[in-house]
C-alpha positions as CSV (number, residue, x, y, z in Angstrom):
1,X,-17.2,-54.5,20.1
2,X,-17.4,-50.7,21.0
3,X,-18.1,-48.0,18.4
4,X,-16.3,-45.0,18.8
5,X,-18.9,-42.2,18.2
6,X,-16.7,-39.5,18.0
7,X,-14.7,-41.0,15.3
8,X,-17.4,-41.7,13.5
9,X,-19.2,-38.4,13.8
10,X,-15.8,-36.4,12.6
11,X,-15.0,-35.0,9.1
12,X,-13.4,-37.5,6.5
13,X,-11.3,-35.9,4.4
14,X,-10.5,-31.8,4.6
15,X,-13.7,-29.7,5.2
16,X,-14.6,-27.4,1.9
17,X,-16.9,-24.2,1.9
18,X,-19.6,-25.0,-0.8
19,X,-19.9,-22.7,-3.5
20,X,-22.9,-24.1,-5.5
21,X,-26.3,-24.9,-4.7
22,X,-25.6,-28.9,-4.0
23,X,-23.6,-29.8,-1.4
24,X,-21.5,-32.3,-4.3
25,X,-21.1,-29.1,-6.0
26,X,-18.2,-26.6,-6.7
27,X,-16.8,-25.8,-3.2
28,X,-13.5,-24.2,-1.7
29,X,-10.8,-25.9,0.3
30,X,-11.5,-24.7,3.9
31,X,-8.0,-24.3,5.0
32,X,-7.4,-22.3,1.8
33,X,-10.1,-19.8,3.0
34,X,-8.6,-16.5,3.5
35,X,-9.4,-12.8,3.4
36,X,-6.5,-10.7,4.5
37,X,-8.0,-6.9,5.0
38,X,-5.8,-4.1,3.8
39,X,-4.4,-1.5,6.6
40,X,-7.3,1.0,5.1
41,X,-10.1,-1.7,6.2
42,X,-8.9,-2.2,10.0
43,X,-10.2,-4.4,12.1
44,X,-13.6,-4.4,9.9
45,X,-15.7,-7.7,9.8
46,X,-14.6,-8.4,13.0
47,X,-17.9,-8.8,14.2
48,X,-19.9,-10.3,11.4
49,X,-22.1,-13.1,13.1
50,X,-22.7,-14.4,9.8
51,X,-19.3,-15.6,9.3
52,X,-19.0,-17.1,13.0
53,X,-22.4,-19.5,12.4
54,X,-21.1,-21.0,8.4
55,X,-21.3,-24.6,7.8
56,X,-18.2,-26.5,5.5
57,X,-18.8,-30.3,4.5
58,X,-16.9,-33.2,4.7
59,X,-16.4,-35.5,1.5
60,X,-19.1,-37.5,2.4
61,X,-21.2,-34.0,2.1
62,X,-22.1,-34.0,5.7
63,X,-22.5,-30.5,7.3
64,X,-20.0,-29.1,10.2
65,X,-20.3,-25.9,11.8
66,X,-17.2,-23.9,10.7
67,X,-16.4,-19.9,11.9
68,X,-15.2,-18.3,9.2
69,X,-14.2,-15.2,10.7
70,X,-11.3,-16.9,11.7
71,X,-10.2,-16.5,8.4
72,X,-10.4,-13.0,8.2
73,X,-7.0,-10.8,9.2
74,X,-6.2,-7.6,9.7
75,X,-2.9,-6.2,7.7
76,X,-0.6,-4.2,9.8
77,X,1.8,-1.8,8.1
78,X,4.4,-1.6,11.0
79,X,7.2,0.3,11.3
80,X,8.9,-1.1,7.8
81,X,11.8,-1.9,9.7
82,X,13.3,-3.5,6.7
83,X,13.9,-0.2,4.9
84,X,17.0,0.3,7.9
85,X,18.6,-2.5,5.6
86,X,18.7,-0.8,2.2
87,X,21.6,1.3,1.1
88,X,19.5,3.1,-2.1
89,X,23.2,3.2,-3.4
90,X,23.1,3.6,-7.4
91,X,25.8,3.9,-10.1
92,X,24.9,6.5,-12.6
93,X,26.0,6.1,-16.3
94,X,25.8,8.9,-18.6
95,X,25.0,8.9,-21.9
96,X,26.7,12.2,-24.3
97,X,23.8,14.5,-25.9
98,X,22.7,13.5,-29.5
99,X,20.4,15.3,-31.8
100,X,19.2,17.5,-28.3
101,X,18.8,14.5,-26.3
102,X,20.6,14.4,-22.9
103,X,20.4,10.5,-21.1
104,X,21.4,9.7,-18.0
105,X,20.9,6.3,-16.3
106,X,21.0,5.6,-13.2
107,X,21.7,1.3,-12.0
108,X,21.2,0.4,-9.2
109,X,20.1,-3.0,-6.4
110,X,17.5,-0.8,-4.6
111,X,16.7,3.1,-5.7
112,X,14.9,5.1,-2.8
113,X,16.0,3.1,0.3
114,X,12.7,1.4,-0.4
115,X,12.7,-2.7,-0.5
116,X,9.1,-2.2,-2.9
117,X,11.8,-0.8,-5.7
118,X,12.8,-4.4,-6.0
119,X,11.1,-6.6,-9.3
120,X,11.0,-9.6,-7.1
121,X,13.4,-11.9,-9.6
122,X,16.0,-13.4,-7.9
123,X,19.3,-12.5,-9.0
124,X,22.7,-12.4,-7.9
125,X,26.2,-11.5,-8.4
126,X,25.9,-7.7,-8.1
127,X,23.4,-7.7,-11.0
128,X,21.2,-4.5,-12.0
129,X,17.8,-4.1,-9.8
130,X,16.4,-1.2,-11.2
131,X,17.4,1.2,-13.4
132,X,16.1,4.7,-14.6
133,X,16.7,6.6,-17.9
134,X,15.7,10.6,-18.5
135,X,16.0,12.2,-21.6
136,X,14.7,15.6,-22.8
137,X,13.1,16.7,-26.0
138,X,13.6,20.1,-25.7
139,X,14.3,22.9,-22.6
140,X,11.1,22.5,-21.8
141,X,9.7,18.9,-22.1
142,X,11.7,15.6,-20.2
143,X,10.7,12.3,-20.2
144,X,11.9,9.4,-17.8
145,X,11.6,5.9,-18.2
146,X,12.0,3.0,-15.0
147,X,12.8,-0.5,-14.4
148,X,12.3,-2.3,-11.1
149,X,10.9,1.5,-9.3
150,X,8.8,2.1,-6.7
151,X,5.8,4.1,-7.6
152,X,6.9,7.0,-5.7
153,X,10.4,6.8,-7.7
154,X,8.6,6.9,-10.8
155,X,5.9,9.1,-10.5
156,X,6.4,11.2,-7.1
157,X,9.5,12.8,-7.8
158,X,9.3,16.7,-6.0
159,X,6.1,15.4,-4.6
160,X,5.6,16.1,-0.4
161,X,6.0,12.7,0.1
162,X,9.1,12.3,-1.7
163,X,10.6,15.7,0.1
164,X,9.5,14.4,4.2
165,X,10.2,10.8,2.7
166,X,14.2,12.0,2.7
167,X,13.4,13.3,6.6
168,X,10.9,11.2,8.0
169,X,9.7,7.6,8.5
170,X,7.2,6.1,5.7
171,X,5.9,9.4,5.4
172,X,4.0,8.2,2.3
173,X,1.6,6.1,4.4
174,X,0.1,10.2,4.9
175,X,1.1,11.7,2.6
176,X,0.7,9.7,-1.2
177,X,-1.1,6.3,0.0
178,X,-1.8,5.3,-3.4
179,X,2.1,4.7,-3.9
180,X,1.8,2.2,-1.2
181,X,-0.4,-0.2,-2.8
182,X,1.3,-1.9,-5.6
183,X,5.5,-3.3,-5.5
184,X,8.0,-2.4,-7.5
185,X,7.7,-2.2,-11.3
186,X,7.9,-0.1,-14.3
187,X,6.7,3.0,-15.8
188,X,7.3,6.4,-18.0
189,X,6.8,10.0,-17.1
190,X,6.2,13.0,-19.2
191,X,7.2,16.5,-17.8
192,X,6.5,19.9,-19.5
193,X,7.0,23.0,-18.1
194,X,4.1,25.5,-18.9
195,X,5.8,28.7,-17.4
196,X,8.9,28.8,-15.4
197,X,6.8,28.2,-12.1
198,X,4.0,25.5,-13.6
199,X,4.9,22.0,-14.7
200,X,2.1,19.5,-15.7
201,X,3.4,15.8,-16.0
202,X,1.8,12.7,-16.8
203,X,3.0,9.0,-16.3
204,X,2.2,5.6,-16.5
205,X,3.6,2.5,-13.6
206,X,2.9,-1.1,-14.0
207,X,3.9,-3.5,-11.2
208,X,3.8,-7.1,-10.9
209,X,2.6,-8.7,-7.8
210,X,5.2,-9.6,-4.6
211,X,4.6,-12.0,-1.5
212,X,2.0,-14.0,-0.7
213,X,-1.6,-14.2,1.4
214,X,-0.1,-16.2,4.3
215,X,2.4,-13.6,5.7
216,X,0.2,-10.3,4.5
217,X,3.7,-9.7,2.9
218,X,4.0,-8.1,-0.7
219,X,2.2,-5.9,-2.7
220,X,-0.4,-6.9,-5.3
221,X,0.5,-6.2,-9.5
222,X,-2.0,-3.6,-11.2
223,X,-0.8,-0.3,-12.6
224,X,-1.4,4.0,-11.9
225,X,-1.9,6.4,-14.6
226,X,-1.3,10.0,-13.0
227,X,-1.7,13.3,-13.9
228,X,0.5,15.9,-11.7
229,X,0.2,20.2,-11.8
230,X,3.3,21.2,-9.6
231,X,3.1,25.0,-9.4
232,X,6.0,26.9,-7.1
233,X,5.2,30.7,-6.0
234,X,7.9,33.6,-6.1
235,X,8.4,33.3,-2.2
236,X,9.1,29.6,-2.1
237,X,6.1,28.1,-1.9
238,X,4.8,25.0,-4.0
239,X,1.0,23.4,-4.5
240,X,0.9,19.9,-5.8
241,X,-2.3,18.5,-7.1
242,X,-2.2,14.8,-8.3
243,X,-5.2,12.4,-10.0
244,X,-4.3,9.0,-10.2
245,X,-6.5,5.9,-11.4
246,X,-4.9,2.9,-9.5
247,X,-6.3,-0.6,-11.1
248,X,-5.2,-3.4,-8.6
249,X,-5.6,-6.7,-10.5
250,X,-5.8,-9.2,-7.7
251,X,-5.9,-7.1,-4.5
252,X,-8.0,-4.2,-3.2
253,X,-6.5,-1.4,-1.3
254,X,-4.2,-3.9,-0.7
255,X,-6.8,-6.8,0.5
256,X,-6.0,-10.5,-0.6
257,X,-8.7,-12.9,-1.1
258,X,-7.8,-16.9,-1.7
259,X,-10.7,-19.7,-1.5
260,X,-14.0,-18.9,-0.5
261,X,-13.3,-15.4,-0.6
262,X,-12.2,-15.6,-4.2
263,X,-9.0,-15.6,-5.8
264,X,-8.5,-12.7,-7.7
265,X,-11.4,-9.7,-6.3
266,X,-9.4,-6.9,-8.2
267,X,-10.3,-3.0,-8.0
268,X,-10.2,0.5,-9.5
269,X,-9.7,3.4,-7.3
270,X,-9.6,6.8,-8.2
271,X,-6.9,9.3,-5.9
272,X,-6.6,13.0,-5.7
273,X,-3.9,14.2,-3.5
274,X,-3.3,17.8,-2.8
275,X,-0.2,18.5,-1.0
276,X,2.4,21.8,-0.5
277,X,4.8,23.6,1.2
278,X,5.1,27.1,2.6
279,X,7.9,28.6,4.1
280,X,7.3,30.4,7.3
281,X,10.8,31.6,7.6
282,X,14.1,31.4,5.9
283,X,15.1,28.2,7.7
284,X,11.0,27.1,8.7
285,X,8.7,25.3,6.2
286,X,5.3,23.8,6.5
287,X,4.1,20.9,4.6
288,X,0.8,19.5,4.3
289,X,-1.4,17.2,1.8
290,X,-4.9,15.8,1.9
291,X,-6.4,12.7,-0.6
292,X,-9.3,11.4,-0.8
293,X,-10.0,8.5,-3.2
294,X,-13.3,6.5,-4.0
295,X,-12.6,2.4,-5.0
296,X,-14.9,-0.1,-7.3
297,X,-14.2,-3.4,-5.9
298,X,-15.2,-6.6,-8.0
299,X,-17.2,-9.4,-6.5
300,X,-15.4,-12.1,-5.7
301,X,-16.4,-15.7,-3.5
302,X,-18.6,-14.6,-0.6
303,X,-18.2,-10.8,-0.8
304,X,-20.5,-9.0,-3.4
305,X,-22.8,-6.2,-3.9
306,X,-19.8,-4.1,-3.0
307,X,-21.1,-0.3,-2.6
308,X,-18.4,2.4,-3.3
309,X,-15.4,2.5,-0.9
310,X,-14.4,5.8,0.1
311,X,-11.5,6.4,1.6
312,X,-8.9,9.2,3.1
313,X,-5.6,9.8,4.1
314,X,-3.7,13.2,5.2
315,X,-0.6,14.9,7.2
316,X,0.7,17.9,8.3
317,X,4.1,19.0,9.4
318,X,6.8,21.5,10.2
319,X,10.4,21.2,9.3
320,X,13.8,23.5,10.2
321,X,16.9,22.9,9.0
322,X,20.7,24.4,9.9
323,X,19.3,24.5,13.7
324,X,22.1,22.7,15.8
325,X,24.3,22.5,12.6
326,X,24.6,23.7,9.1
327,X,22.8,21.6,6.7
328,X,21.1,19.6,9.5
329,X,17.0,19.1,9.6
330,X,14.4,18.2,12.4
331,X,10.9,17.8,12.0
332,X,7.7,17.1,13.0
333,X,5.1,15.0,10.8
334,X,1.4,14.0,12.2
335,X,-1.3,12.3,10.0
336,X,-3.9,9.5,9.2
337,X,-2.8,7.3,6.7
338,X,-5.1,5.7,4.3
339,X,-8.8,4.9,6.2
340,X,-11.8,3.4,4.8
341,X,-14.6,6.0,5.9
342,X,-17.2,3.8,3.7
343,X,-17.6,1.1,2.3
344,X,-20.3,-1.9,2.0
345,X,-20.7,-5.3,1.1
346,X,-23.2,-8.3,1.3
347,X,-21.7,-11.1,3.0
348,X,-23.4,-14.6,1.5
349,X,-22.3,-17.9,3.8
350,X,-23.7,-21.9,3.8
351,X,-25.3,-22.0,6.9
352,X,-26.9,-25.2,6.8
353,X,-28.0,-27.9,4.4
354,X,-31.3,-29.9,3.5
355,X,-32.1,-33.4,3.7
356,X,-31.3,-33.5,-0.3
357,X,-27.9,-31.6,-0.1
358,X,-29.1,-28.6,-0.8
359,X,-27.2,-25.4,0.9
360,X,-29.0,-23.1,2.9
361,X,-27.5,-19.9,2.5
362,X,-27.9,-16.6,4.8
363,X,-27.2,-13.0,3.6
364,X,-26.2,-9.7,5.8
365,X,-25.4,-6.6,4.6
366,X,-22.3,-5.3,6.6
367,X,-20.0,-2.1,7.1
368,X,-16.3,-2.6,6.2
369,X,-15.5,0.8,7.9
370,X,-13.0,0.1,10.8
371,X,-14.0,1.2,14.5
372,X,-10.8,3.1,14.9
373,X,-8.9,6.3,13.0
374,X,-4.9,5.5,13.3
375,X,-2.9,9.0,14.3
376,X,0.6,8.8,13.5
377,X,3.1,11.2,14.9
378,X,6.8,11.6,14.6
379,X,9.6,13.6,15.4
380,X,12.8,13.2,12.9
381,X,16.2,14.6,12.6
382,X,18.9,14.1,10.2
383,X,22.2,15.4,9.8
384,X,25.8,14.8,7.7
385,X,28.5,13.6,10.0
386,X,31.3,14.0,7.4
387,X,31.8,13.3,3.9
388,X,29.5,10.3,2.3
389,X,28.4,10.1,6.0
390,X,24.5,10.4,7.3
391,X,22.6,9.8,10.3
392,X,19.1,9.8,10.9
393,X,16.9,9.4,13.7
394,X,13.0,8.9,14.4
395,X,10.7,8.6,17.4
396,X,7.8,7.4,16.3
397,X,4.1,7.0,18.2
398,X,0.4,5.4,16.7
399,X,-2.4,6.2,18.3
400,X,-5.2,3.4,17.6
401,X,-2.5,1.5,15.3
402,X,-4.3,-0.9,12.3
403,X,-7.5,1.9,12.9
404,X,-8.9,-0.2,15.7
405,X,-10.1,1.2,18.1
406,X,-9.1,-1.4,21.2
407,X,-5.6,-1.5,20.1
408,X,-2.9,0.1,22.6
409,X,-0.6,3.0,21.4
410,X,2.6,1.5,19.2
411,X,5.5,3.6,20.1
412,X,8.8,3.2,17.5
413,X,12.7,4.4,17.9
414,X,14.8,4.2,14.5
415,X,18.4,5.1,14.0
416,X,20.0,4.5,10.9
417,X,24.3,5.4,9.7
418,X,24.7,5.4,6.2
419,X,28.5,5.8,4.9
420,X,30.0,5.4,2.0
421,X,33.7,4.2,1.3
């Protein structure tokens, strides 16, 4: 008869990434192996040999060579196209004063135009999405209370992001990344005016997590606790300073893990943001802000030793309004959203195996800083046709999109109508 050596010499059964010190140990399902990199990590690991010479074994504990960078992808944020789809319409219901308490609620399918507002449940029929609540103690002291929010809709209200978010495209990318890294959710927010130019506000946003590791899709759950001074000057201007502690509970900066790579490699990340706005002119105003945040990551699966991650985002921009029509706006926004600047990790792979099953492992030290800085520029204008009638418009260009450094320019053109009847 003939023996068919390649038969014989292939895997029986699905390979698995051993875990333990025996081959017959505790190992990971190969295909299951995954490490999707947030936007802020780039293209980083791209090049980490280690990964490219691993070993997985069959069930009959017989070593293959496996390269497990292939497991390793990139997040892209893209343009967010699906935020063209959301209406942000909202009934309000008010509530009559009682005992010096005013309440208003707002209900509505998706607050913000933003599709991270939704809690992820499926429901139907026209039922409520989100909702928010705002009562005041006294003149001088509000509080507000969420369901189904985005972060930025719970904690960023008169923040820069949430003023360019109205003009331009995903402005808070630049301008507030930490917003960006959990879904929608819930949360409370304390306001109390100091003087009649100083507010200092607290608040508090816990979000379950959204999607899944085989798209990139989704946000991871966790929860912010912020601390916001907003202080506005007699000619207009305003200075923001904001200190958040984001605690990601199965992501960081947005990063999934499955498998090898560990299920559940959470982090705690620690943001300041300063952001303004100063009026150059009765029509002209400048805005800015600049965060920097440092990150604890856990160890999780084949990543560990993890130094601190430090990380920065920023933008600057002009905007005009009543220029080719009363009430209209067009501006100009250019930044760096969120970039890992440093960060390392020891990467710990099977790269062969004993005559007595035993795993041979190898260790290297490598950067997770990506080889590219993404620049972000865009242009927007926005302006009421009629009555309950808007239209927007954005041209939009990335320069070293996904902060890699090889990847061509990303040009964008958005035009959205909103109406209502």
């Amino acid at each position: 008869g003939l023996l068919n050596v390649g038969a014989a010499a292939a895997p029986l059964g699905a390979l698995s990434v051993p875990l333990a010190d025996m081959a017959a140990g505790e190992a990971a399902d190969l295909s299951n192996t995954r490490l999707a990199l947030g936007p802020a990590f780039g293209d980083a690991l791209s090049g980490v040999a280690a990964l490219r010479n691993a070993v997985a074994v069959d069930e009959f504990q017989r070593p293959y060579a496996v390269d497990l960078s292939a497991s390793v992808a990139s997040a892209q944020r893209g343009f967010r196209l699906a935020d063209l789809l959301a209406t942000g319409a909202s009934d309000i219901v008010s509530v009559p004063p009682a005992a010096g308490m005013t309440l208003h609620m707002a209900l509505a399918e998706d607050p913000n135009g933003d599709p991270r507002a939704q809690s992820g449940r499926s429901r139907s029929g026209g039922e409520v999405e989100a909702a928010s609540l705002t009562g005041s103690f006294s003149p001088g002291t509000a509080w507000h209370l969420g369901m189904g929010l985005s972060a930025d809709g719970q904690l960023g209200r008169g923040s820069t992001a949430s003023a360019a978010g109205s003009l331009f495209w995903a402005a808070d990318e630049m301008t507030d990344p930490h917003y960006t890294l959990l879904g929608g959710g819930d949360g409370v927010r304390l306001d109390r005016s100091l003087t009649a130019a100083t507010t200092l506000s607290f608040g508090w946003f816990e979000s379950d997590p959204t999607g899944n590791l085989d798209t990139g899709a989704g946000w991871g759950g966790g929860n912010i606790a912020q601390a916001t001074v907003d202080q506005a000057f007699a000619k207009g201007g305003r200075l923001r300073l904001d200190v958040a502690r984001v605690e990601e509970s199965d992501t960081f900066l947005g990063s999934r893990t499955d498998g090898a790579f560990g299920s559940s490699a959470g982090a705690a990340s620690h943001f300041v943001t300063v952001s303004g706005g100063l009026p150059v002119s009765r029509t002209i105003e400048l805005i800015g802000s600049a965060t920097t945040a440092t990150t604890d990551v856990e160890n999780a699966g084949l990543l560990s030793g993890w130094g601190t991650v430090r990380s920065t985002a920023f933008g600057i921009g002009v905007v005009a309004r009543d220029v080719f029509d009363s009430g209209d706006r067009i501006g100009v926004l250019a930044g760096q959203p969120l970039r890992v600047g440093q960060a390392d990790a020891t990467v710990t792979v099977p790269v062969g195996m004993t005559a007595d099953e035993v795993m041979v492992r190898e260790s290297q030290r490598v950067d997770l800083a990506p080889s590219g800085r993404e620049m972000n520029v865009q242009l927007a204008y926005r302006r009421g046709l009629w009555d309950g009638a808007d239209l927007s418009s954005w041209l939009l260009i990335r320069n070293e999109p996904g902060h890699d450094a090889a990847a061509s320019n990303d040009y964008g053109l958005g035009l959205s109508f909103t109406t209502t009847f």
